[in-house]
C-alpha positions as CSV (number, residue, x, y, z in Angstrom):
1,X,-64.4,18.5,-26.5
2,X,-64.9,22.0,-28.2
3,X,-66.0,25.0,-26.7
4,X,-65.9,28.7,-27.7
5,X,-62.2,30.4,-27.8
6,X,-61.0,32.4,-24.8
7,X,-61.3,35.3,-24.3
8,X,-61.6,38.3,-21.6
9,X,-63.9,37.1,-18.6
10,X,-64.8,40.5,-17.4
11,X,-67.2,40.6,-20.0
12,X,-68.4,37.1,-19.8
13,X,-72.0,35.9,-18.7
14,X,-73.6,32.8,-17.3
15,X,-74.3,30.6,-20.3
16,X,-76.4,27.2,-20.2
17,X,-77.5,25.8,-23.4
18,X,-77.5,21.7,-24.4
19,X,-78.5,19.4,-27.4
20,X,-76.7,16.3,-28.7
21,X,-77.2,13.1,-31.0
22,X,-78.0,9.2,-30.6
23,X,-77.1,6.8,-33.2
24,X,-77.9,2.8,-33.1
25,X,-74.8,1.0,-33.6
26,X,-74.2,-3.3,-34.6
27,X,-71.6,-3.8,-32.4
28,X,-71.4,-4.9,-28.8
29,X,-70.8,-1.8,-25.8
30,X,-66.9,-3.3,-25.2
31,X,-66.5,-2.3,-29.5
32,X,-68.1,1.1,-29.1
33,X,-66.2,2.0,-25.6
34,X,-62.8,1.2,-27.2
35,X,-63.4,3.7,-29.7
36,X,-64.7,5.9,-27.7
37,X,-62.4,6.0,-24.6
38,X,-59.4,5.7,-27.2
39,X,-59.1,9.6,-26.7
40,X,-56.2,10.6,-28.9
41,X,-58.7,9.2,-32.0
42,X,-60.9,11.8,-31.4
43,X,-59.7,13.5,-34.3
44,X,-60.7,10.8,-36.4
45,X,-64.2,11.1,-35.5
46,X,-64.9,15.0,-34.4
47,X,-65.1,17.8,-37.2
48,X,-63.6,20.2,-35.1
49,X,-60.9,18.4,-32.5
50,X,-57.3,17.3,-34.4
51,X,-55.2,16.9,-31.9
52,X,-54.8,16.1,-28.1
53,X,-51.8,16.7,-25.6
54,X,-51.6,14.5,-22.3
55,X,-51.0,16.9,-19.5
56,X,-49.6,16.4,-15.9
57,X,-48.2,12.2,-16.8
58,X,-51.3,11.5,-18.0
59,X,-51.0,8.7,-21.0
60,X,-54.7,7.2,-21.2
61,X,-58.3,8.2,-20.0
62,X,-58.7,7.6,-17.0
63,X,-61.2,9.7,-14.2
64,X,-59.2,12.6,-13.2
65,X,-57.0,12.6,-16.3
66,X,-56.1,16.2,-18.0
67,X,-55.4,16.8,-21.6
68,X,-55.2,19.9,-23.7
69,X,-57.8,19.6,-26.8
70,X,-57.0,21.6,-29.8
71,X,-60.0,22.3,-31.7
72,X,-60.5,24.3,-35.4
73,X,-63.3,25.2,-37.2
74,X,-62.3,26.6,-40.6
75,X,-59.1,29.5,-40.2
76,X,-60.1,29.6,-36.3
77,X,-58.0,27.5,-34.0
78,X,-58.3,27.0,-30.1
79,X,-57.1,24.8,-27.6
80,X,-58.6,24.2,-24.1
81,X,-57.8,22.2,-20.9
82,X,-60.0,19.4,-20.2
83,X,-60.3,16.9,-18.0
84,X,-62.0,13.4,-17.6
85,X,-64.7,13.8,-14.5
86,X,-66.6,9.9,-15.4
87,X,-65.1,6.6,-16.4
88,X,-67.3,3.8,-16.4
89,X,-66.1,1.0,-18.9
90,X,-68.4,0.0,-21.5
91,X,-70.9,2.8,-19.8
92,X,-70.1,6.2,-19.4
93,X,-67.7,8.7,-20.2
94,X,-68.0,12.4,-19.4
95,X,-65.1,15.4,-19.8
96,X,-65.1,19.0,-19.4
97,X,-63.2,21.9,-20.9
98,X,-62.4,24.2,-18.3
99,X,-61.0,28.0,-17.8
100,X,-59.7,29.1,-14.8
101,X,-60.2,26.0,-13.4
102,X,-64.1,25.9,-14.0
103,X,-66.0,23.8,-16.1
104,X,-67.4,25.4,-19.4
105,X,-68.7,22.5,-21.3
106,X,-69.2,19.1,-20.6
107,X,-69.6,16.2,-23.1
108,X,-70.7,12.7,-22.2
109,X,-71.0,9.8,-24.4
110,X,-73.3,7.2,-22.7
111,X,-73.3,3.6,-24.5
112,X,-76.5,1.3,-23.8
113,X,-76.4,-2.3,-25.2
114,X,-79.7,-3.0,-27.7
115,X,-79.8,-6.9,-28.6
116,X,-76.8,-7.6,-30.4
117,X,-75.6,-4.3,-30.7
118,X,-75.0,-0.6,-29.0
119,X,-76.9,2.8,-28.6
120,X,-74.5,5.6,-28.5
121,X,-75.5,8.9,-27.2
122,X,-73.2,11.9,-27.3
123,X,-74.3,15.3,-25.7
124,X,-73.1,18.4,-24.7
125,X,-73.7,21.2,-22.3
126,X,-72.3,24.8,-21.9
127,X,-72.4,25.5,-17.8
128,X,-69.8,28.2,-17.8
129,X,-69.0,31.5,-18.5
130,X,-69.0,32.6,-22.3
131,X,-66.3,35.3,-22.8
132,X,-67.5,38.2,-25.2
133,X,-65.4,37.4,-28.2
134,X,-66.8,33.5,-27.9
135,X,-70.1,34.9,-28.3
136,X,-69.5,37.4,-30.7
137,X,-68.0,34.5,-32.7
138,X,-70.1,31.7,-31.9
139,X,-73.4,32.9,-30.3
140,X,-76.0,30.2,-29.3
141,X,-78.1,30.8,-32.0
142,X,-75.1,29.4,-34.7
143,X,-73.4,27.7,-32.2
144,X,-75.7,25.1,-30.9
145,X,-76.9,23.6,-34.0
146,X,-73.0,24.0,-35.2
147,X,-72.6,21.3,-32.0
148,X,-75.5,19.3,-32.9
149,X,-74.4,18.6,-36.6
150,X,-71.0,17.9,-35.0
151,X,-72.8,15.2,-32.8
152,X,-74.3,13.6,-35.5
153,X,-71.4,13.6,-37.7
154,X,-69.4,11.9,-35.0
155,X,-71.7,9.5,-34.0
156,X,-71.8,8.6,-38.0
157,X,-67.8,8.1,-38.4
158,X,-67.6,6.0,-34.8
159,X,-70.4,3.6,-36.3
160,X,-68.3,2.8,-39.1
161,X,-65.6,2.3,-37.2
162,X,-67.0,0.2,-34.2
163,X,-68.9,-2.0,-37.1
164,X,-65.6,-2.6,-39.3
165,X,-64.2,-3.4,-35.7
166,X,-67.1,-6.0,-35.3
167,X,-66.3,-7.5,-38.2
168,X,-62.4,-8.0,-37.7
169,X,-61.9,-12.1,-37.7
170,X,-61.2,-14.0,-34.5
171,X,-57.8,-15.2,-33.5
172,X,-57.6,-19.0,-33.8
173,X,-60.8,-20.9,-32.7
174,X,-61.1,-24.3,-31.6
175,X,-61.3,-27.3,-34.4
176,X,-64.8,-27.7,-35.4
177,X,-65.3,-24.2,-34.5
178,X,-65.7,-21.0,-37.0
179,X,-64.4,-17.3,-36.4
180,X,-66.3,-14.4,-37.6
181,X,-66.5,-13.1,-41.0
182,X,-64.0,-10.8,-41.8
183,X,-66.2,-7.2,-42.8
184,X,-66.0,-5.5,-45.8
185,X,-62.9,-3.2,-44.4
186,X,-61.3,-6.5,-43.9
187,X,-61.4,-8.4,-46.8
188,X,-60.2,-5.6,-48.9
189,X,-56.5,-5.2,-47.0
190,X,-57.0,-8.6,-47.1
191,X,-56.4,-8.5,-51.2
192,X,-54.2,-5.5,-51.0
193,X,-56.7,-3.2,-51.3
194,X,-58.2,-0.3,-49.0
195,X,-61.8,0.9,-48.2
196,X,-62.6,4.0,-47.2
197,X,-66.1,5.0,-45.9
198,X,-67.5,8.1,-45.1
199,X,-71.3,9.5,-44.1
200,X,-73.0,12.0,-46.8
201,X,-74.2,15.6,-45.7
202,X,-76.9,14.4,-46.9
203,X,-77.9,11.1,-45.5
204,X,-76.1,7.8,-45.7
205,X,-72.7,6.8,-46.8
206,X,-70.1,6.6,-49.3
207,X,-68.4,3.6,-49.7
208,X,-64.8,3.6,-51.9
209,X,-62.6,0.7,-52.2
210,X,-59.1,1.0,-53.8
211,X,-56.8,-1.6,-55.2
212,X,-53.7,-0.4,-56.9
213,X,-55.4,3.0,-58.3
214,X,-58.3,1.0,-59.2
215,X,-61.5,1.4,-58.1
């Protein structure tokens, strides 16, 4: 839900640009979409959003919902207004920051179910006006494959995620019947511990689990 900071209009231009990221998940759609549509998480899973505000009584996504994204990317800070303009469960879901009540970017996550498991795409496009001091700070040339890398890192966290969700146990099941196999996430809190995963810059993850200061 990022976009370039405000700034002065007069100077701005018509900018279109677009790119994005797919990532094969192992868990079902209704996993992925709770993740996904859980929108005040988004901080957990974006390297640039931490935090979101609810605006006009909004408390949840929902189509026509508005929120106020604030967005950093090193000492720079920004917040813009966005609001929720798709919800399909399980499907689709597309917002857009907007200025002056236009849309500048839109991002959609689309979630298609493969076999047993998900394929999550997330993309954005910039359809608005760029103010002068967003392009002086982020011009396309930096800014798109700044997005991009942000995609895939996003993508990356909400896999682990949706596939530690997978893997939570059922409640109680029928006699004769067996629940699922608690994942790894699971089995450590399970023994006091914590696990912490995270994807390298450079492909793959790190894996850490922690009992008691041990590792």
């Amino acid at each position: 839900m990022t976009a370039s900071p405000r700034g002065d209009r007069s100077s701005a231009k018509d900018t279109t640009y677009a790119g994005g990221a797919t990532m094969d998940i192992n868990a079902p759609p209704q996993v992925v979409w709770s993740l996904v549509s859980d929108l005040e998480r988004m901080s957990e899973w974006s390297p640039e959003v931490y935090a979101i505000d609810w605006l006009d009584g909004a408390t949840g996504a929902a189509k026509g919902a508005t929120f106020v994204g604030k967005n950093r990317i090193g000492m720079i800070r920004w917040r813009m207004r966005v609001r929720i303009i798709e919800f399909e469960p399980s499907r689709r879901l597309v917002f857009a920051t907007q200025e002056h009540n236009a849309d500048q970017t839109r991002w959609s996550f689309n979630i298609e179910p493969i076999g047993n498991g998900s394929r999550l795409t997330e993309r954005f496009e910039v359809v608005g006006r760029i103010s002068l001091i967003g392009r002086t700070l982020f011009p396309e040339t930096r800014r798109k494959p700044q997005l991009i890398e942000a995609c895939h890192l996003t993508l990356s966290r909400l896999k682990i995620a949706a596939e530690a969700k997978r893997d939570t146990p059922c409640p109680a099941t029928a006699p004769g019947e067996r629940g699922r196999r608690p994942g790894m996430r699971e089995r450590a809190e399970m023994t006091g511990g914590r696990l912490d995963a995270h994807p390298r810059p450079e492909g793959g993850f790190v894996v850490r689990a922690t009992w008691d200061g041990a590792v």
